[in-house]
C-alpha positions as CSV (number, residue, x, y, z in Angstrom):
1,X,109.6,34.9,96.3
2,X,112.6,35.2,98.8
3,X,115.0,32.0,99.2
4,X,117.3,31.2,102.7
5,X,120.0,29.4,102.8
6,X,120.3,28.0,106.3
7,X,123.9,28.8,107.7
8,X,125.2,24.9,107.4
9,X,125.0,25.2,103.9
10,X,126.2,28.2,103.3
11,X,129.7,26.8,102.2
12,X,127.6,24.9,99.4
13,X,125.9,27.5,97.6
14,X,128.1,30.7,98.8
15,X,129.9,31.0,95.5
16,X,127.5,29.3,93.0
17,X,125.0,32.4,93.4
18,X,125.9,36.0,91.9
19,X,123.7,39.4,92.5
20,X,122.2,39.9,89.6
21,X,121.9,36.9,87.8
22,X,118.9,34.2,87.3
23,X,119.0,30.4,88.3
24,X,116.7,27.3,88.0
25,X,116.1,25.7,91.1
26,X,115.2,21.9,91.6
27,X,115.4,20.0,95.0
28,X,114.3,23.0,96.9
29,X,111.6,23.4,99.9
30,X,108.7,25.6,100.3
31,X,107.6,27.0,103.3
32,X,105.6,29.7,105.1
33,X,107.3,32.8,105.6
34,X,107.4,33.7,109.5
35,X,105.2,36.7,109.6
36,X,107.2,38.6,112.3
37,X,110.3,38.2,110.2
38,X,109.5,38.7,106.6
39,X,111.3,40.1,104.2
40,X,108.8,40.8,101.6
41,X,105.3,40.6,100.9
42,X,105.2,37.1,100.0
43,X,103.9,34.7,102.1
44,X,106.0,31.5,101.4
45,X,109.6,31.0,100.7
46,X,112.0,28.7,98.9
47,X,114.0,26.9,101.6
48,X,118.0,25.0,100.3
49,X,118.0,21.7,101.1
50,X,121.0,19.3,100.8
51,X,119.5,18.3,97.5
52,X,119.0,21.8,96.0
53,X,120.5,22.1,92.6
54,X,121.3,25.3,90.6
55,X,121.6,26.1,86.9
56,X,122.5,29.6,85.8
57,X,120.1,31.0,83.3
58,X,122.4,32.1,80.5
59,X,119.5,34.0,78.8
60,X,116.8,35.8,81.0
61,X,113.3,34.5,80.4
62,X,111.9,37.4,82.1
63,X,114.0,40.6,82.0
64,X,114.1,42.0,85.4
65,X,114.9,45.9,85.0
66,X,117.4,46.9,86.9
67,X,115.7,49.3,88.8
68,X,113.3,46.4,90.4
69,X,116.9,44.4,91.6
70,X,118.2,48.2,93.5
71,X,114.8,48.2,95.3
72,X,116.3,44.7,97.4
């Protein structure tokens, strides 16, 4: 599911997330995606809020291979 990160808080979570690498959410938003602007199949998306917390994953649950995280 794609996530935005509306440009005010961009300072927040700018250097807490890292290509490649899995988080836990909390505190987060969902919404439906604007169908003239999507950037994938989905249908909703996670929207950052002031309260969105992350935790890096140190171990994946689900290995992504890395030929799914090239496609994006």
């Amino acid at each position: 599911m794609p996530a935005t990160v509306n440009f005010h808080r961009l300072t927040t979570y700018k250097n807490l997330l890292k290509d490649g690498y899995m988080y836990s959410l909390s505190g987060f938003d969902i919404t439906r995606c604007n169908q003239n602007c999507r950037l994938s199949g989905s249908l909703l998306l996670i929207r950052f809020s002031d309260s969105t917390r992350l935790d890096e994953l140190t171990e994946q649950v689900i290995p992504i291979p890395d030929s799914d995280l090239k496609k994006h």
